[in-house]
Each structure stands twice: as structure tokens, then as C-alpha cells.
MILOMAR-945995 format. One record per residue (C-alpha): x, y, z; residue number from 1; residue in one letter. Coordinates in Angstrom, 1 decimal. Example, Ala and Ser with C-alpha at 12.3 -4.5 7.8 and 13.67 -1.06 7.14 Angstrom:
BEGIN
{{12.3,-4.5,7.8},1,A}
{{13.7,-1.1,7.1},2,S}
end
This chain:
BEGIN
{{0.0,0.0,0.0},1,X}
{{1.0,3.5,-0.7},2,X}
{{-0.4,7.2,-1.2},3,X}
{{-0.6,8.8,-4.9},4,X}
{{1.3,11.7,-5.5},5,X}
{{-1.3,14.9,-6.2},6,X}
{{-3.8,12.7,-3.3},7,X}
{{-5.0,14.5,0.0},8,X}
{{-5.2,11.7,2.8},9,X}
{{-6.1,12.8,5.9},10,X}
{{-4.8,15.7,5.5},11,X}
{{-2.0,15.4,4.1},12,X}
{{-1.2,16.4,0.7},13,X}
{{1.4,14.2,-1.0},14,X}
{{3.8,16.1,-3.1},15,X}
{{6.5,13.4,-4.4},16,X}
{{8.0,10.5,-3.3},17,X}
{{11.2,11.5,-1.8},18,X}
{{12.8,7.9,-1.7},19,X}
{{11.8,4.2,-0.5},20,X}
{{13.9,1.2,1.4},21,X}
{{13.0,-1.9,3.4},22,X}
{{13.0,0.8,6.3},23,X}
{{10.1,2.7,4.7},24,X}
{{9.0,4.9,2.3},25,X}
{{9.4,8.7,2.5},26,X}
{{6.5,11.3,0.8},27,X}
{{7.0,15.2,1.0},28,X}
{{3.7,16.3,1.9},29,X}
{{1.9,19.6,3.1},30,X}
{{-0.5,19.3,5.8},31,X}
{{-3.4,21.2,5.1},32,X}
{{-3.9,22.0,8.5},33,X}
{{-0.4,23.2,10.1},34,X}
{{0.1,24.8,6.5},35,X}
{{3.3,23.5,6.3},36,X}
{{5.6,20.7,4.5},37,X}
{{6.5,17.8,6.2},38,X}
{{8.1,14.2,5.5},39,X}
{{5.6,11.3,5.8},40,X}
{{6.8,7.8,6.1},41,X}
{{4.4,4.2,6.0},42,X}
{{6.5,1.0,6.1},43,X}
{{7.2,-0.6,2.6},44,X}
{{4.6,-2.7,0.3},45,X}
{{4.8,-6.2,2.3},46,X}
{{6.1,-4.7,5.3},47,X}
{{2.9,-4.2,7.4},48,X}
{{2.9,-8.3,7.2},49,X}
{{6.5,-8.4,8.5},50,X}
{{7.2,-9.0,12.3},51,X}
{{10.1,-7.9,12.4},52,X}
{{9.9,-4.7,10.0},53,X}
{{7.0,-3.3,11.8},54,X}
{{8.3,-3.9,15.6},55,X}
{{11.9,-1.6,13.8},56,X}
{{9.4,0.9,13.0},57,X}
{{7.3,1.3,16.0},58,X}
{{10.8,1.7,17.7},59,X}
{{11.9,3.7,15.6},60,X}
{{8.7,6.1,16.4},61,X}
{{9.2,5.5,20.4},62,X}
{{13.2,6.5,20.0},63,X}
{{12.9,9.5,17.7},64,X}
{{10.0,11.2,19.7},65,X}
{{12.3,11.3,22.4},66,X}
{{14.8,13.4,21.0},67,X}
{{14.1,17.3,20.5},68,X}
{{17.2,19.1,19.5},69,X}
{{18.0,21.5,17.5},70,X}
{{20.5,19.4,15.4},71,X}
{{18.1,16.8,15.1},72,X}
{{15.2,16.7,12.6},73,X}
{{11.9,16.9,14.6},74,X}
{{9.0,14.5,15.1},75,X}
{{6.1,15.2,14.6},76,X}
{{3.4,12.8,14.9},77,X}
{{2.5,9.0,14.5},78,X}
{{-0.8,8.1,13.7},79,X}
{{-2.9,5.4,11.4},80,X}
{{-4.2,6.7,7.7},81,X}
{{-7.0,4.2,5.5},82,X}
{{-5.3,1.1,8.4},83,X}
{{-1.9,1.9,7.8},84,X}
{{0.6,3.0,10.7},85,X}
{{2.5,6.5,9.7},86,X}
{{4.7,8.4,11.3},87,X}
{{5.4,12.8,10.2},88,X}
{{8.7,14.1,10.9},89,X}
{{10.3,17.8,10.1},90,X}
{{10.6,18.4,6.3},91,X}
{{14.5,20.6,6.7},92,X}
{{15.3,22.6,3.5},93,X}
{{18.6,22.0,2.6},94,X}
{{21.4,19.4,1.1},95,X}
{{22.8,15.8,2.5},96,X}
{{26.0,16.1,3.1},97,X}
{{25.8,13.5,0.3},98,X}
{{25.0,15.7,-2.0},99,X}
{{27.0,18.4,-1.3},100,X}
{{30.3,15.8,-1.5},101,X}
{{29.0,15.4,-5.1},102,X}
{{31.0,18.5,-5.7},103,X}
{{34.1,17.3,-4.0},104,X}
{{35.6,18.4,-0.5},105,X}
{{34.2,20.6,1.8},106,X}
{{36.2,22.9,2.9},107,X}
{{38.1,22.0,6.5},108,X}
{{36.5,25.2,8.8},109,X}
{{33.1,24.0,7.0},110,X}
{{33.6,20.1,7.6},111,X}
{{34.7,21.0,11.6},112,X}
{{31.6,22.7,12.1},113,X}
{{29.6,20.4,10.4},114,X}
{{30.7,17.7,12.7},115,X}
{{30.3,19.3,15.7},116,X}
{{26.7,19.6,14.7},117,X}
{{26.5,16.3,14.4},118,X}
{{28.3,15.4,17.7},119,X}
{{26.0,17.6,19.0},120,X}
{{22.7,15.9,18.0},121,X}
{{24.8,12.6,19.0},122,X}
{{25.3,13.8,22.7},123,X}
{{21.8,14.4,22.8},124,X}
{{20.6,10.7,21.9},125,X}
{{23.3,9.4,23.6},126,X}
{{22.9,11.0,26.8},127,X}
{{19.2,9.7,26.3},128,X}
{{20.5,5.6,25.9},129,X}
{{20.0,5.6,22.4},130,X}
{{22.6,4.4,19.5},131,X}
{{21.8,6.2,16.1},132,X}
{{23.2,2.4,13.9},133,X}
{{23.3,3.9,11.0},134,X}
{{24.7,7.6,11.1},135,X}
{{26.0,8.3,7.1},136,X}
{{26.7,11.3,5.0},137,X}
{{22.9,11.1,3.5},138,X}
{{21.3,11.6,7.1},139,X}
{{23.1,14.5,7.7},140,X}
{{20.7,17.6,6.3},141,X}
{{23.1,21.1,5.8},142,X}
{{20.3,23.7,5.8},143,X}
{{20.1,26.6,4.5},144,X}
{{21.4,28.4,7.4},145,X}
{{24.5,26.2,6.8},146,X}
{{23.7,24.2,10.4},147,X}
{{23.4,20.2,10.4},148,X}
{{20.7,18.5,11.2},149,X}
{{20.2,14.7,12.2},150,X}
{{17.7,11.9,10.7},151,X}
{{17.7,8.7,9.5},152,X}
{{16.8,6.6,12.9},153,X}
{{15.4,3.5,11.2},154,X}
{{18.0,1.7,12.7},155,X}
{{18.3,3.4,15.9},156,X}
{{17.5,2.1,19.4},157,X}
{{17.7,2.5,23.1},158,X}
{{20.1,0.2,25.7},159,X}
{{17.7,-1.3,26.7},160,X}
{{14.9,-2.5,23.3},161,X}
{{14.8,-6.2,22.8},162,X}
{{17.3,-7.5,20.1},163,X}
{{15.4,-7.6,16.9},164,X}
{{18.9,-8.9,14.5},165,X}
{{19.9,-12.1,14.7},166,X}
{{23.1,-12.4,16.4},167,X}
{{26.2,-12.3,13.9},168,X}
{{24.0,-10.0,11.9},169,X}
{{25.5,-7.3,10.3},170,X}
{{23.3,-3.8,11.2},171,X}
{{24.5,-0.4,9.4},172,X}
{{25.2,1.4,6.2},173,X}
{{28.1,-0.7,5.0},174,X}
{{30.5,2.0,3.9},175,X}
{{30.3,3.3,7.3},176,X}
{{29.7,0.7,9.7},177,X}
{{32.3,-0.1,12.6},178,X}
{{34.2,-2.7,13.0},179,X}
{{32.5,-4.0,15.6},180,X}
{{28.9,-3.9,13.4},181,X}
{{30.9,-5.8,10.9},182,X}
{{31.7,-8.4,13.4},183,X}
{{28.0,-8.9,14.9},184,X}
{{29.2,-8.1,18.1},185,X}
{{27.5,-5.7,20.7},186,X}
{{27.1,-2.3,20.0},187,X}
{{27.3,1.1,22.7},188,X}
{{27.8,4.5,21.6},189,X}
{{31.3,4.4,20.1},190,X}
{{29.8,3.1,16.8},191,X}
{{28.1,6.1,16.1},192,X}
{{31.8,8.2,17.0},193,X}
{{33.7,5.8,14.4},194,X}
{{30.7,6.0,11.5},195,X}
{{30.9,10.2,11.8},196,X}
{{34.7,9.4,12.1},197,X}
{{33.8,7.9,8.6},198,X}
{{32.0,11.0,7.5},199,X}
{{34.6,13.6,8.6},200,X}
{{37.3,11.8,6.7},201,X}
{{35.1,12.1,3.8},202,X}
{{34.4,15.8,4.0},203,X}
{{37.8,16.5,4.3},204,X}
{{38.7,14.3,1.7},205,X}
{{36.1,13.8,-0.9},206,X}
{{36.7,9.9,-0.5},207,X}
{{35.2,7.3,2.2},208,X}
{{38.6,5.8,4.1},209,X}
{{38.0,2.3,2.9},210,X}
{{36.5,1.3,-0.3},211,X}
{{36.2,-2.3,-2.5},212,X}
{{35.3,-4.2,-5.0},213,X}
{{32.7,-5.9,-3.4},214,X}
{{30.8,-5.7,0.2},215,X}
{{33.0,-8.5,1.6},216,X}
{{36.0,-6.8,1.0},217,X}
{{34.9,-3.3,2.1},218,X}
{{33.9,-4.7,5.5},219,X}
{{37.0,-6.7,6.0},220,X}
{{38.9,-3.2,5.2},221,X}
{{36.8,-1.7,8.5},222,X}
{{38.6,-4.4,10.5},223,X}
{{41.8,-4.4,9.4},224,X}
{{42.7,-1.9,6.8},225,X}
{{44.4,1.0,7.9},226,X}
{{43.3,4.8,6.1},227,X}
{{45.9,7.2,4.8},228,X}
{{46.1,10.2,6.8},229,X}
{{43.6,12.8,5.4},230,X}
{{46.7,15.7,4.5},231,X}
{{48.1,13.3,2.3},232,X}
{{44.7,13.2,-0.2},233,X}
{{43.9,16.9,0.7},234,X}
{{47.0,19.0,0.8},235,X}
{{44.6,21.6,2.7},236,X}
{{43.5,19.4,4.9},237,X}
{{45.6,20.1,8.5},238,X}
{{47.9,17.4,9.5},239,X}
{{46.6,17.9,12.9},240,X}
{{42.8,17.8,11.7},241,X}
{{43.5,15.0,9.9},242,X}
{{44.6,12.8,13.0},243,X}
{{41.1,13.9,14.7},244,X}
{{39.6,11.8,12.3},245,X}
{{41.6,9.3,12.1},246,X}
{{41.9,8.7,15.9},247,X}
{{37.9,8.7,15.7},248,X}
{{38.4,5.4,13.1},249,X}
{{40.3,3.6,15.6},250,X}
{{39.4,-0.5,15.3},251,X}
{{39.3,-1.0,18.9},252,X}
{{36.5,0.9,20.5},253,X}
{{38.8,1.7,23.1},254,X}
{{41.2,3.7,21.3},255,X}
{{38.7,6.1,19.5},256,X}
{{37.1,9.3,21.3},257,X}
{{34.6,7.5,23.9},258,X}
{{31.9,10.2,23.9},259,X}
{{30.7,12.8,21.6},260,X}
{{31.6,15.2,24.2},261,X}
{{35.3,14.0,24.3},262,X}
{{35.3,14.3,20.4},263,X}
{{33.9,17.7,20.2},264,X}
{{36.3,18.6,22.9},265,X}
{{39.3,17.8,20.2},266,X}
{{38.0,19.9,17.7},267,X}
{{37.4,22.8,20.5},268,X}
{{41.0,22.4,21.6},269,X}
{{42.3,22.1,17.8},270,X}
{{40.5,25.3,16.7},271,X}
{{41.5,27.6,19.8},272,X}
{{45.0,26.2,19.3},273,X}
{{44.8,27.2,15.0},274,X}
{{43.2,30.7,16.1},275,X}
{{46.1,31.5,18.7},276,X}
{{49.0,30.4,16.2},277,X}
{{46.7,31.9,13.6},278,X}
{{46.4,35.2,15.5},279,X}
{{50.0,35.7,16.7},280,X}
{{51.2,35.1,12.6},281,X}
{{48.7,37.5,11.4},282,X}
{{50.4,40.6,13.4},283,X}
{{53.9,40.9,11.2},284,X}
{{51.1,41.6,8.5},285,X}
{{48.4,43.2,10.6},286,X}
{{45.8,40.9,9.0},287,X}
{{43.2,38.5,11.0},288,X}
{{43.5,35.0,10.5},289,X}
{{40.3,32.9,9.4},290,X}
{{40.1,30.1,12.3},291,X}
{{39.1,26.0,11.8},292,X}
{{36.1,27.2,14.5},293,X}
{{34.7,24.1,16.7},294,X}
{{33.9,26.2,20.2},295,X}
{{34.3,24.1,23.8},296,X}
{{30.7,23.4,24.5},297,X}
{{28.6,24.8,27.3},298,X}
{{27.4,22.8,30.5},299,X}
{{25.1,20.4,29.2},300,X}
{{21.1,21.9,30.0},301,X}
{{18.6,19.6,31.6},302,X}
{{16.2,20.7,28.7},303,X}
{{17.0,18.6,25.4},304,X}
{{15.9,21.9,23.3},305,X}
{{19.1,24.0,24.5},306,X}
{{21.6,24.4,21.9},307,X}
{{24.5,22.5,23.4},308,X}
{{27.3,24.1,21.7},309,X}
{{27.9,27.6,20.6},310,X}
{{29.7,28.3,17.6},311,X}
{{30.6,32.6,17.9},312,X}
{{31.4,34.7,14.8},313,X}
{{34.8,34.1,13.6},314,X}
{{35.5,37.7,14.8},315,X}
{{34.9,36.7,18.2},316,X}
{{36.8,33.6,18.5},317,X}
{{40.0,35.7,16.8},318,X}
{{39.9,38.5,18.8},319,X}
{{39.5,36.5,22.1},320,X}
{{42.9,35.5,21.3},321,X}
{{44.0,38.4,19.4},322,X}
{{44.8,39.7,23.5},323,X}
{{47.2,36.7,24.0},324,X}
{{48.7,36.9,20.5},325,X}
{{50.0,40.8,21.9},326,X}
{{51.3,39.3,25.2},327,X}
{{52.9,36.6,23.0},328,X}
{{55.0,38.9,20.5},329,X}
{{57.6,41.4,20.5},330,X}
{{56.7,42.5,17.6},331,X}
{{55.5,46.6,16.6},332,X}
{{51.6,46.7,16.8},333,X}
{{49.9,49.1,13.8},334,X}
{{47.2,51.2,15.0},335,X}
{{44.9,50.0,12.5},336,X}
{{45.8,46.2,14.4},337,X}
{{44.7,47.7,17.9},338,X}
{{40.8,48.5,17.1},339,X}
{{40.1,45.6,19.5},340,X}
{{42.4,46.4,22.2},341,X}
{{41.3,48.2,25.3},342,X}
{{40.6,51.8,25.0},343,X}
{{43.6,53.0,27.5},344,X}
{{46.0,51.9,25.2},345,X}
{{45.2,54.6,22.2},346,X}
{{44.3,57.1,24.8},347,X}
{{46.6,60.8,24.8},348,X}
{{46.3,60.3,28.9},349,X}
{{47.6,57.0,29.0},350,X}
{{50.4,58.1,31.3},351,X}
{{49.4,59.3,35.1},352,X}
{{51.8,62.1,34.7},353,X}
{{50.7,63.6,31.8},354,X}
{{47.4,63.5,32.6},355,X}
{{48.5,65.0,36.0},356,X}
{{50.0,68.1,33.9},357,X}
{{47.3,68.4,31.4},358,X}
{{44.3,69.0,34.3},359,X}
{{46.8,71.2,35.7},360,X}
{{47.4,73.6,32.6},361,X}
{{43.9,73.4,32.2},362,X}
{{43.6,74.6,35.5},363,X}
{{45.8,77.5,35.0},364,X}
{{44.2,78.9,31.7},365,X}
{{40.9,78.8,33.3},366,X}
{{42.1,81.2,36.5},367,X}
{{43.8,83.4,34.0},368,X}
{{40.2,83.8,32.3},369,X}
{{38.1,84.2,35.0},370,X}
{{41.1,86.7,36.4},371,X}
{{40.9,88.6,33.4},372,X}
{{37.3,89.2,32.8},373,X}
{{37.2,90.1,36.7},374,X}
{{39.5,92.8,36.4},375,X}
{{37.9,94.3,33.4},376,X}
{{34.5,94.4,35.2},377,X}
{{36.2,96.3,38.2},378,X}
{{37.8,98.6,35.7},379,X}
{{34.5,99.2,33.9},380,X}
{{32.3,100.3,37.3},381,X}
{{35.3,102.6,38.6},382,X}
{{36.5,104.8,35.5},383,X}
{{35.2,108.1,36.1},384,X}
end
């Protein structure tokens, strides 16, 4: 069963088919109530009879109502249309990371924010028990205000749902699985770290670390095949950035970033660290240098819809370190370098002496005024 394109169900106008898997199958639509486009989703043709199928997507429903984030793609509502369970989710205008790799690397700055986007919907569902499974570059939505956005929970689940794979079962996207989906073993959080590992690399690069000609050998590359360091594809591409990612594709679960905090603390430290070596450079030439910006988060909020990291203007984050850069370098500062600086330092009474002098000449010229205009009144009343 399915909706026809140009139909109104329920309320729901269907627009186009936006794509179809044995997860489900995805209408835009515009509810003609909210007066608003959404994404509709209704389990495949054959999948309503199919145990299994339908107990993924009621779970999927229960998991991604939980989360309400501003890096993840909202839910809306779940509901039955003509006998068939639906669920609506948040239509987000924008491009897949996907399909902005179509036209090649992103640029490093771009790709670090990106990814702290990402780690930022993933501290979210992590600090909620749930493992996203399947995290690739097609579930992460760049909108048009150039901010990331989460989806694709088909796969997802909490700690603590029943095991609906068969045990040795491979679960994930395969070009960006972990090594420990590839192996069947039990999952936590970490396999969501190495799969964005998986995306970073390729933002940086324009190529997924481990590719094959056929699924076997791609997954036996996860396992054992070691990546080549992102600066040696992409000469841009920091050597330091570049061993973020890599340390995030570690085999052993153990040797990757354990949280999505702990990872988006690397990037934090990494772009303060670019910005201060950035800053102090930039004053032989009296130019601002354009940071790789990935702020230290904020203390996480009890509420889920508080942004939990906050990315400043790249003016801020330079100037914040332009004050170190000065106490750092010998070097002659321009004026035109010191518009940020503290206003005593460009002030004419910047020495207490001076300043001491100038109220007292002021001082002076003022008595010889007053004195003057005194004496010619006196003058005035007494000449005969």
C-alpha cells in the first residue's frame, strides 16, 4: 500500500515521493492544517505483514520522539491513515552532506563545524540511551542556514529495546559501519563516533577511508585496513585535523574518542589552538586570520531543546585570542591592528603624569580667564 502523488489523505497532501527502502517509504507532503511541508513515512509494500519490520518501525517512532534538539530533525506525529501506521517528521530545506560531497571536499573550517553539529545531535541521543546504527553522510541535512541537522533513525534504538537482528548480523550502512557492526558483536555509543569518524574523513577528503570491490571486501577493510592520513589526499587538509579523524576510526572501540563530548572537545581544543598560532602570525602583517572554529561546549542543560554548543562569529573567536597573541610577540603593533584592544592603550592620557600636567594647565588657563574678565568688570564700574 502506498499514497498517490497529487492525493489528500487525511490531510496530508502528497507532493513526491522522496525515496523508498526496506525501512520505509518517505512522501514530502503539506499538511493542510499546520500549512506547512512535512516528510511522511508508511513502512514498505509487504512490510505491514513483516514481524520484524513493523516492531523496527514502532521503535523507531518511540526512540525519535524522544529526542528534541536543534540538530536533530523533529517529530512530529505517528498516527494510522486508511489502516496503515504513519509516522510525520520535520521536512528541513537544505542538502545531504551526500550531496554536497557530489562536488568534492568541503572545505576544513566548513567540515569541523559540520561535525560538531553532528556530535552535537549525538550527545543528545546518547545522553538519552539511544545508538543512532546507522549515522552516514545522507542523514546529515546542511540547511540553508548552513547548520546540520540529524535523521535517519530506522536503525536506531535505546540500551535497553529487545534484540530484533539475529546475532552475527551485520546492522548499518556498509560504507560506514564499525568494526564492531561488521563483526555482529554488541554495539554502545562508540559506533556512532567511528561512523561520523567515517563522514569527517570524507568531508575532508572527498573519499570514504576504505572502499572495495565488493561488500566483503569493504567490511574486512573496517577491520583491518588501515586509512591514509587525510593531508596526504587533501594538501589543505591540516595534518593535525586530519589525525582527529583518524583517531575517531580507531578499530578497537577503546582507542577512539569514547563520547561525543570527548570528540567535540578535540575539535574545540584544535581550533582555539589554529586561532592562537593563527592570530600571533597574522600581526607581522596586521591581517586576521580565518580560524578552523569548533567552540568548547557549554554545560550540558537539563532541557534537550538548549543548543548545546555555541559556535561565535569568527571575529569573536580571533579577537579572544587576538589579546594573548599581543602578550605573546615582541613584535611593533599598527594602530589599525589595535581597534580591539582596550581603549587606555590609544588614549593621549595614557600616562598618570601627563594626565596630571594636562588638568593642571587646564587649571591654570581657566584662573587666567576668569582673572581677566574680573579685572575688566572692576575697571568698567570705577573709570570716572
Amino acid at each position: 500500500m502506498g499514497f498517490e502523488v497529487g492525493k489528500t489523505v487525511a490531510g496530508y497532501e502528497i507532493v513526491e515521493v522522496l525515496g523508498s527502502s526496506k525501512l520505509g517509504v518517505a512522501y514530502k507532503v503539506r499538511n493542510v492544517f499546520a500549512q506547512r511541508f512535512e516528510i511522511l513515512k508508511i513502512l514498505p509494500k509487504g512490510g505491514q505483514d513483516n514481524e520484524e519490520q513493523t516492531a523496527r518501525f514502532l521503535r523507531e517512532i518511540k526512540v525519535h520522539a524522544r529526542l528534541v534538539h536543534p540538530n536533530i530533525v523533529t517529530f512530529y506525529n505517528a498516527r494510522e491513515i486508511e489502516g496503515q501506521l504513519v509516522m510525520t517528521t520535520e521536512y528541513v530545506p537544505g542538502i545531504t552532506v551526500s550531496e554536497r560531497l557530489d562536488s568534492g571536499p568541503i572545505a576544513t573550517k566548513d567540515a569541523v563545524k559540520y561535525t560538531c553539529d553532528a556530535l552535537s545531535a549525538l550527545q543528545c541521543a546518547h545522553g538519552s540511551g539511544i545508538i543512532h546504527r546507522g549515522l552516514t553522510a545522507a542523514s546529515l541535512v546542511i540547511t540553508t542556514d548552513g547548520i546540520v541537522r540529524l535523521s535517519g533513525f530506522g536503525l536506531a534504538k535505546s540500551i535497553g529495546d529487545p534484540q530484533l537482528t539475529a546475532v552475527g548480523t551485520v546492522v548499518g550502512a556498509l560504507r560506514y559501519i564499525s568494526p564492531e557492526q561488521v563483526k555482529g558483536a554488541v554495539l554502545d555509543a562508540r559506533c556512532d563516533i567511528y561512523s561520523l569518524g567515517v563522514v569527517f574523513y570524507e568531508m575532508l577528503t572527498g573519499k570514504l577511508p576504505f572502499e572495495g570491490k565488493g561488500q566483503f571486501e569493504i567490511m574486512l577493510a573496517h577491520v583491518n585496513a588501515a586509512p591514509k592520513h587525510p593531508s596526504d589526499l587533501n594538501s589543505e587538509v591540516p595534518r593535525e585535523v586530519g589525525d582527529v579523524a583518524l583517531k575517531a576510526l580507531a578499530k578497537e572501540p577503546e582507542q577512539r574518542y569514547q563520547t561525543a563530548q570527548e570528540f567535540h572537545s578535540a575539535l574545540a581544543r584544535l581550533g582555539a589552538e589554529r586561532v592562537r598560532g593563527s592570530a600571533a602570525a597574522s600581526m607581522a602583517t596586521g591581517g586576521l586570520a580565518t580560524p578552523v572554529a569548533c567552540t568548547e561546549p557549554a554545560a550540558v542543560s537539563n532541557s534537550q531543546t538548549a543548543f548545546l554548543f555555541d559556535f561565535p562569529a569568527e571575529e569573536g573567536l580571533a579577537q579572544a585570542d587576538i589579546a594573548a597573541a599581543f602578550k605573546a610577540t615582541s613584535s611593533p603593533i599598527s594602530v589599525g591592528a589595535l581597534d580591539a584592544a582596550p581603549a587606555e592603550a590609544g588614549s593621549i592620557f595614557g600616562d598618570t603624569f601627563a594626565s596630571k600636567l594636562g588638568i593642571s594647565l587646564a587649571a591654570c588657563i581657566i584662573t587666567l580667564i576668569v582673572g581677566s574678565i574680573a579685572l575688566l568688570a572692576v575697571l568698567a564700574v570705577t573709570k570716572p
